[in-house]
C-alpha positions in Angstrom: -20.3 -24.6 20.5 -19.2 -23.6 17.0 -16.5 -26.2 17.1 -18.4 -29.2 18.9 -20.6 -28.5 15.7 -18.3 -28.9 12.6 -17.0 -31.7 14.5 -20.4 -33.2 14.1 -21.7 -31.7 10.8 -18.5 -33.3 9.4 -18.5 -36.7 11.0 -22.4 -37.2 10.1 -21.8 -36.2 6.5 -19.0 -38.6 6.0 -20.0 -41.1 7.9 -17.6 -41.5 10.5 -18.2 -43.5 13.6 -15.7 -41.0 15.8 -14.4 -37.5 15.7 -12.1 -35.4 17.5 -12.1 -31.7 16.7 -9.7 -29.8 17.9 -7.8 -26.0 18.0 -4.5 -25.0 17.6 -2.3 -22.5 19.3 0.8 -20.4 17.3 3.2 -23.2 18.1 0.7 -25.9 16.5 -0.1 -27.4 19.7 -3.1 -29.7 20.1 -6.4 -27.7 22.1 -10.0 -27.8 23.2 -10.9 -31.4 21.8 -14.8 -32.0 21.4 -14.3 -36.0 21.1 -17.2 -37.8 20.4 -17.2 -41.6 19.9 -13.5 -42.4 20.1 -12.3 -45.6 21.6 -11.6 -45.4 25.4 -8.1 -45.1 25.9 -6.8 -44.4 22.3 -5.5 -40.8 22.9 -3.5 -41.5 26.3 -2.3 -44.7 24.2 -1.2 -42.9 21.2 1.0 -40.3 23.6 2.4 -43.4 25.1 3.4 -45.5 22.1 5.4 -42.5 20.5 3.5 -42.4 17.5 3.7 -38.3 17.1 6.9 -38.3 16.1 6.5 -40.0 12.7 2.5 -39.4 12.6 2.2 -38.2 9.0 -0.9 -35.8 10.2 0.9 -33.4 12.5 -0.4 -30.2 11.7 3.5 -29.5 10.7 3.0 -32.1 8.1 -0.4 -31.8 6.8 0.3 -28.2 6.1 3.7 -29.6 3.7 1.3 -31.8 2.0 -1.2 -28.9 1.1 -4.2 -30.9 1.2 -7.8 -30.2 3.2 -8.3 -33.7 3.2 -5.9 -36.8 4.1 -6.1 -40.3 4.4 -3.1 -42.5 4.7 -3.6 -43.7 0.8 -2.8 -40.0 -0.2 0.4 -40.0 1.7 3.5 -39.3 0.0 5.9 -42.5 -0.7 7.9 -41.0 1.9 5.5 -41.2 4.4 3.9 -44.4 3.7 5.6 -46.4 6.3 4.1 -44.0 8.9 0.7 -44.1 7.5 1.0 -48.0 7.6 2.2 -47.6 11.2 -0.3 -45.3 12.0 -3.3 -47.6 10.9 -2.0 -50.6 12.4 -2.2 -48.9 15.9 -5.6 -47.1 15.2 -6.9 -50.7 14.2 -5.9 -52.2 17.7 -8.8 -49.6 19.0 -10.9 -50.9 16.0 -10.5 -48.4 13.5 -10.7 -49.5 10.4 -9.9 -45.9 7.9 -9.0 -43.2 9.0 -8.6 -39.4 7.7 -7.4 -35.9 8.5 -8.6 -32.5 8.4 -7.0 -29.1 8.7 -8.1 -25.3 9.1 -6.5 -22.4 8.6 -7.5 -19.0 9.5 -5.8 -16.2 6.5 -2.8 -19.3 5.7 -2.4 -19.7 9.5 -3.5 -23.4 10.8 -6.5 -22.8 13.7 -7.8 -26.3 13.9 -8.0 -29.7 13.1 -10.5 -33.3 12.8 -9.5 -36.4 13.0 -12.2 -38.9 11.7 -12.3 -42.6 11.9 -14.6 -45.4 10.6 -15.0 -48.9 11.7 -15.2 -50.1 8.4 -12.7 -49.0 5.8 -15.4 -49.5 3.0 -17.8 -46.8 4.6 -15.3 -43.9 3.5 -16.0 -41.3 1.3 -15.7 -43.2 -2.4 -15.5 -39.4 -3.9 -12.6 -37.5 -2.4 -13.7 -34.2 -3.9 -17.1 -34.4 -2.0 -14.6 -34.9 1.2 -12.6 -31.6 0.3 -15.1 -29.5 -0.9 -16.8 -30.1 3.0 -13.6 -29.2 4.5 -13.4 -25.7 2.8 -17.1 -25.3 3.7 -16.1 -25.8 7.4 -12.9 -23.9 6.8 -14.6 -20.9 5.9 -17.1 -20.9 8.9 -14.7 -21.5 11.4 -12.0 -18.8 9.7 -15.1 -15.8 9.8 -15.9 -16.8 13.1 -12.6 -16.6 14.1 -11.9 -12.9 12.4 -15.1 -12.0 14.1 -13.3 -12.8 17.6 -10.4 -11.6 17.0 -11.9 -7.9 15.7 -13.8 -7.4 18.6 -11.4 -8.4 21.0 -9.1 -6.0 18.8 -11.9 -2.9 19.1 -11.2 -3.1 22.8 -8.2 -1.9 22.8 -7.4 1.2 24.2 -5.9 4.4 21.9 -2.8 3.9 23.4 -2.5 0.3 23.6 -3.7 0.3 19.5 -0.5 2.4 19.4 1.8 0.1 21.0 0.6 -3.3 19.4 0.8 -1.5 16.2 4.3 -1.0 17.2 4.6 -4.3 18.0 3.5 -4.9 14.9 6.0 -3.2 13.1 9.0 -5.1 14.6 9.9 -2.0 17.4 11.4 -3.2 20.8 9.7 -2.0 23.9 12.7 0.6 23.9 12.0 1.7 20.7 8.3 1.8 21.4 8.6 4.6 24.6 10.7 6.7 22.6 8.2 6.2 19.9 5.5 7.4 22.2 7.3 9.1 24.5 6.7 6.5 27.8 8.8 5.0 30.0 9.2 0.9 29.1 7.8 -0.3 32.2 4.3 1.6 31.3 5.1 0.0 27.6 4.8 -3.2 29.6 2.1 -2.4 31.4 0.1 -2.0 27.8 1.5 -4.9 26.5 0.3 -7.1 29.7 -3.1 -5.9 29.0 -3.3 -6.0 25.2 -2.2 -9.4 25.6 -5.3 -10.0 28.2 -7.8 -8.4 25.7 -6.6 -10.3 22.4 -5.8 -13.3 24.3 -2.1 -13.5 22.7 0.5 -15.2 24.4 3.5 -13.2 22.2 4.1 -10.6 20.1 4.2 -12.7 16.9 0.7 -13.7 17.9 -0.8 -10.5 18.4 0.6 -9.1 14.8 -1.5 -12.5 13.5 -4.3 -11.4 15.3 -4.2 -7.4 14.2 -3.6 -8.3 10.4 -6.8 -10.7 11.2 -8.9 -7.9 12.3 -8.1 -6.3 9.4 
């Protein structure tokens, strides 16, 4: 609900004629879209014409750049070629502008918007205003998201809050039953359900989520 939301809140406030929010997982993959108003066809299009691999707003890229807010005229020289490349095929679906957006949860990237507008003119003349909306959203989204991950966190058992913190702390499973003094396959059998409580797929994940909780 939360994310269907921002998606909204931010395409209304800019103006934007589409929006796709969406969520990322650890390895900056693409998630739960809330889509509303883009072009029939443009996404399954876009994964056809092999556009990712130079599209300047991969999360990989926007987080390089440093900036809440893109559009292709803040590129880099480096990347203008792919923001030119970019807006010619988002102009097939009539696009006319388009901009990026991306969240991050304590430095770590959780979500993303892309926005787009018919009409180049109708974009945001004052990028600050643009920014300043993105950190807004930022912020929500980031609290909401410590909020999960805390009480998915105060779940956890004694024994399994001493094995993620173990975890945590670099140990192998090994090192973790002589730690505690279990065998490894009961050390697995925490893990499997630490991982089902927090919802982390590794262990790099579920140290991002306990420094969250925090």
């Amino acid at each position: 609900m939360l994310d269907a939301q921002c998606g909204q809140a931010v395409r209304l406030s800019l103006g934007a004629d589409s929006s796709c929010f969406y969520r990322l997982t650890p390895q900056l993959e693409h998630c739960g879209f809330q889509v509303f108003g883009v072009p029939s066809g443009l996404r399954s299009a876009y994964e056809r014409s092999g556009l990712k691999k130079q599209d300047p707003f991969t999360p990989e890229r926007l987080l390089r750049f440093g900036r809440p807010y893109m559009t292709p005229a803040d590129l880099p020289t480096a990347y203008a070629g792919a923001g030119r490349a970019l807006s010619s095929f988002l102009s097939s679906f009539g696009a006319g502008g388009t901009a990026e957006m991306l969240f991050r949860a304590r430095g770590v990237p959780i979500a993303g918007l892309s926005l787009l507008w018919r009409d180049r003119r109708r974009m945001p003349a004052s990028r600050d205003a643009a920014e300043s909306l993105a950190c807004l959203i930022e912020t929500s989204l980031s609290h909401a998201n410590a909020t999960a991950t805390q009480a998915s966190c105060e779940s956890l058992t004694v024994r399994e809050r001493d094995v993620a913190n173990a975890v945590c702390e670099g140990l192998s499973n090994p090192a973790i039953a002589k730690r505690l003094s279990i065998g490894v396959p009961t050390v697995k059998t925490h893990l499997e359900h630490i991982f089902a409580k927090t919802g982390a797929r590794n262990r790099t994940q579920l140290a991002t989520y306990l420094c969250a909780s925090v």
